[in-house]
Structure formats: structure tokens, C-alpha cells
N, C-alpha and C positions, 0 to 999 in steps of 0.2 A: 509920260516922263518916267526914266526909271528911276529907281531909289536907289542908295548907295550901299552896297554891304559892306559893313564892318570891319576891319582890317583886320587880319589874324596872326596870328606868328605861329611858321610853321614849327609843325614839331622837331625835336632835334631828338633823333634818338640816339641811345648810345650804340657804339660798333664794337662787337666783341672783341677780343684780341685775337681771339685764332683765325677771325672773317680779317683782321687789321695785317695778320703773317702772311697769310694766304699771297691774300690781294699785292704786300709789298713781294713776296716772290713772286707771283706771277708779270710783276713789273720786271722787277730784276733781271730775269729772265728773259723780257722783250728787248728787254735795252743790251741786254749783252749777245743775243742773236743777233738782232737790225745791226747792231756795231760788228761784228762779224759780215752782214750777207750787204752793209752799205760800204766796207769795206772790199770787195768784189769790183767795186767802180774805178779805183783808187788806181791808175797807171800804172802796168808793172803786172801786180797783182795774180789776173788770170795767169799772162803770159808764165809764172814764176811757179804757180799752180799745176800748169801742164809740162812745167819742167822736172814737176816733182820734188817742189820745195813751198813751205810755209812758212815765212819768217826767217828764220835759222835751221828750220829743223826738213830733215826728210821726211817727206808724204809715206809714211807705212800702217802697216797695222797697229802696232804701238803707238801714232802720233795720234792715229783715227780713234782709237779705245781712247785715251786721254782726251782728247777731244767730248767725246760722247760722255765721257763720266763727267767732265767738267760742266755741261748742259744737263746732263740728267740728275746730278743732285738738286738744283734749284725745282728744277722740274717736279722732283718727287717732297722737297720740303712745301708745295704747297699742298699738297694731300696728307704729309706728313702734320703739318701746321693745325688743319684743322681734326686730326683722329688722334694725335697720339697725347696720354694725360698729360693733364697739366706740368707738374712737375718736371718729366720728361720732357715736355714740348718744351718749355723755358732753354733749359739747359742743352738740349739740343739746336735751336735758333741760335743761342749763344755763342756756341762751340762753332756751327756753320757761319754763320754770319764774318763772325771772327777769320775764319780760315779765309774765306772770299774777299777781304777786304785788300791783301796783301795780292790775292789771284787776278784780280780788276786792277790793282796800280802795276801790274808786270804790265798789262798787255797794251799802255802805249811807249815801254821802253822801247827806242831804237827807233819809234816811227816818224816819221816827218811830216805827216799832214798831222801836227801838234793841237790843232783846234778842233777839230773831228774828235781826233783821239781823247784829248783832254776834255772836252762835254760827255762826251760816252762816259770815260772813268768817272768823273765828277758828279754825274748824274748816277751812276751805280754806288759810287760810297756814298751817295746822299739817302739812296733807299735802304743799302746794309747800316749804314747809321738809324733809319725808322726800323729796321727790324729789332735791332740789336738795344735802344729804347724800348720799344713795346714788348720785348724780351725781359726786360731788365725793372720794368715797373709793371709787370704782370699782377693784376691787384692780387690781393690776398685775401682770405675771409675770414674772421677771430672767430675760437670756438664759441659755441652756443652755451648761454648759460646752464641751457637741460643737458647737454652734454658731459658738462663736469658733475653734474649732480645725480649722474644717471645712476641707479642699481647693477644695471653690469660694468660700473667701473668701478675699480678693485683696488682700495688702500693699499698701499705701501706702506710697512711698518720696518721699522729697524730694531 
């Protein structure tokens, strides 16, 4: 007969925030590729691609850099997210997050597969909304009592 072991509760540990930025850019960033390469399937499409048109715009190197920059910033905020200090990383995720939130509601203007379109967008401002939280309630740590009472900290006198 076996015996029963004891029920446990797993641990829940905490998730830092720069591992919490990372990980939402690196979501960010899948949903707004797949919504780009699931958009390939979408009638039209290729045909309009090999015409040398994207949407509105002509296929050049200008549309291609633009392109490329607009994938590579998420790309590089999640290396950015977890290396760069505190301070800076905040205000940075802020700043990015921010700019993207307006760049992911352009890119279902004018389409007509609306529900495709609208999950893609919907589901990218749901993670710029998690970044831009965990941005924005970045804990803080109050100075240390030995800190203020250190010897090399130096009165101010008037």
C-alpha cells in the first residue's frame, strides 16, 4: 500500500522586471512578425508584393530600412531590457513602449480582414500596455538607515 505525501504548495517565486520586459518584448515582437508573415496568406497580398507594392507604399530601400528598424527596435529592447540600469531601462521601456502603441493601431488602418487584423493589434497593445506597467511600477528601494549616517556623507550647512 502506498502512503500519501503531503500536499505542498509550490513555490511562487518573484519574476524580476527586466526577466518580466524581456520576455513581454520578446512576445511583442512574435505577434507583430506572425501578423506580418500570417499576413502573406491574405489574397492579393503576394500578388501586390511582386508588383512592388506594400499596402500603400512602394517596395524600395527606404520602405525595407523602415521596415527593418521597426522589427529591430523590439528586437534589441529585449537585450536592452535586461543590461541597461535601472533608471535608464524604465524611462527607456516607457519612451519605446509609448512610441509603439500608436505604430501597432496604424497597421490594421485600410485592411479588411478586420478580425485578423484587430487580434494582432489587440493582442500587441495588451503586451505594450504589460510593458509600460511593469515600466511604470518598477519597484524602488528606500535608502538604508547606514547610509544616511555614513561618515562619508557630508553636512550641508548654510
Amino acid at each position: 500500500m502506498r502512503t500519501r505525501q503531503p500536499a505542498t504548495t509550490l513555490e511562487d517565486q518573484p519574476v524580476p522586471v527586466r526577466v518580466k520586459l524581456a520576455a513581454a518584448w520578446t512576445s511583442f515582437m512574435f505577434l507583430y512578425a506572425y501578423v506580418d508573415i500570417l499576413n502573406f496568406f491574405t489574397p492579393g497580398v503576394i500578388k501586390d508584393i511582386l508588383d512592388g507594392r506594400v499596402f500603400e507604399f512602394d517596395l524600395s530601400q527606404t520602405f525595407s530600412t523602415t521596415a527593418l528598424t521597426l522589427m529591430a527596435v523590439p528586437i534589441l529592447m529585449v537585450v536592452l531590457s535586461t543590461t541597461l540600469p535601472a533608471r535608464t531601462n524604465r524611462i527607456t521601456n516607457l519612451v519605446v513602449a509609448s512610441v509603439y502603441v500608436p505604430v501597432s493601431a496604424f497597421n490594421a488602418v485600410g485592411e479588411s480582414w478586420t478580425y485578423f487584423y484587430g487580434l494582432g493589434v489587440v493582442l500587441e497593445l495588451i503586451v505594450l500596455a504589460l510593458i509600460l506597467r511593469y515600466a511604470w511600477t518598477w519597484p524602488r528601494t528606500a535608502p538604508s538607515a547606514t547610509m544616511a549616517t555614513s561618515p562619508e556623507r557630508v553636512a550641508v550647512h548654510e
